[in-house]
C-alpha positions, 0 to 999 in steps of 0.5 A: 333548242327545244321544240313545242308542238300544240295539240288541239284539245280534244273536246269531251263527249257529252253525256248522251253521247257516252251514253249511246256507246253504252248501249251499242255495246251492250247490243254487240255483246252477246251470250253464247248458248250450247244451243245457239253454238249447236246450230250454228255448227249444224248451219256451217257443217251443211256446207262441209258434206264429205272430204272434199268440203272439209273445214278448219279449225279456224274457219269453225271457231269464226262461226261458232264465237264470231272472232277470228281465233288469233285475236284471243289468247291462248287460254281463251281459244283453249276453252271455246275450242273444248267446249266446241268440240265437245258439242261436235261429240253430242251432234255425233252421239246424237245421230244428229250430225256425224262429224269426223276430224281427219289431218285436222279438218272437219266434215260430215260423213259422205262415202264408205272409204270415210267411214271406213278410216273412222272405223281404223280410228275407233279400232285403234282407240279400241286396241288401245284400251285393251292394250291398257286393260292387260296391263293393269292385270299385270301390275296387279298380277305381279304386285308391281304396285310393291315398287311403288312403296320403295321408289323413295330413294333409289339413287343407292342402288347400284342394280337400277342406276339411272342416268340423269341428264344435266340441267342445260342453260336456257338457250338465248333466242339466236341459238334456238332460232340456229338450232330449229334452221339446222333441224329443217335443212336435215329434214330438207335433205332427208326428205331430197333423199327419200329418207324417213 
């Protein structure tokens, strides 16, 4: 036997009434400047003063865009998070606003120990670079770049055999769900021990 269910018609929405949701979106849309998203990051982080009144990503990001991070795609939250940080830079640069990101939240400078670890971060970044520099001389130095040219096929050379890894299967999603629970039980257990 087979059932009918009825459903009322649903009446159609006038023109007018068309019309005034139209212009309702039209008055929540709205465009984000660098100097609107400036002062918007300029009001939340005079709350967020030294580390104990750190903020996160997420709570920047809802201020700054107005949305709640996780209801955008990836690449949407990629594009609006660069571009946020790329005016938490200016602010910085500028003197205006000294803004610093430690275990991943944000503040403003307060206390000498916080300018201090930012300090060990440029020092590192320094080193780093540094580290570079030196072995861009090498390479030159030692004409390393003549490798380059003979890379080509060195799968006949019995002097730079390399191990190549097979190609595994794709694992389905019980095995990677297996896999991840077995990793965290030993990081569980080495954690209990007091192992790193």
């Amino acid at each position: 036997m087979t059932k009918v269910i009825l459903k009322p018609q649903k009446e159609k929405k006038s023109e007018k009434e068309q019309e005034q949701k139209k212009q309702k979106q039209k008055q929540e849309s709205f465009t984000l400047t660098k100097s609107v998203i400036r002062n918007k990051l300029l009001n939340h982080f005079s709350n967020h003063i030294g580390k104990e009144n750190k903020t996160s990503v997420q709570e920047i990001f809802q201020v700054v865009v107005g949305i709640n991070p996780h209801q955008v795609d990836s690449f949407m939250r990629f594009y609006w998070w660069n571009f946020i940080e790329r005016i938490i830079r200016e602010l910085r640069k500028l003197d205006r606003c000294f803004i610093i990101k430690q275990q991943g939240n944000y503040y403003v400078l307060k206390e000498q120990g916080e300018a201090d670890y930012y300090k060990k971060v440029c020092d590192k970044a320094i080193k780093g670079m540094e580290n570079a520099q030196t072995r861009a001389d090498e390479w030159v130095e030692n004409e390393k770049w003549r490798d380059v040219e003979n890379y080509e096929d060195d799968s006949d050379d019995e002097d730079k055999e390399i191990e190549e890894e097979e190609v595994e299967q794709p694992k389905t999603t019980t095995e990677r769900i297996n896999e991840n629970i077995n990793q965290s039980k030993n990081r569980i257990i080495k954690v209990w021990k007091g192992e790193k």
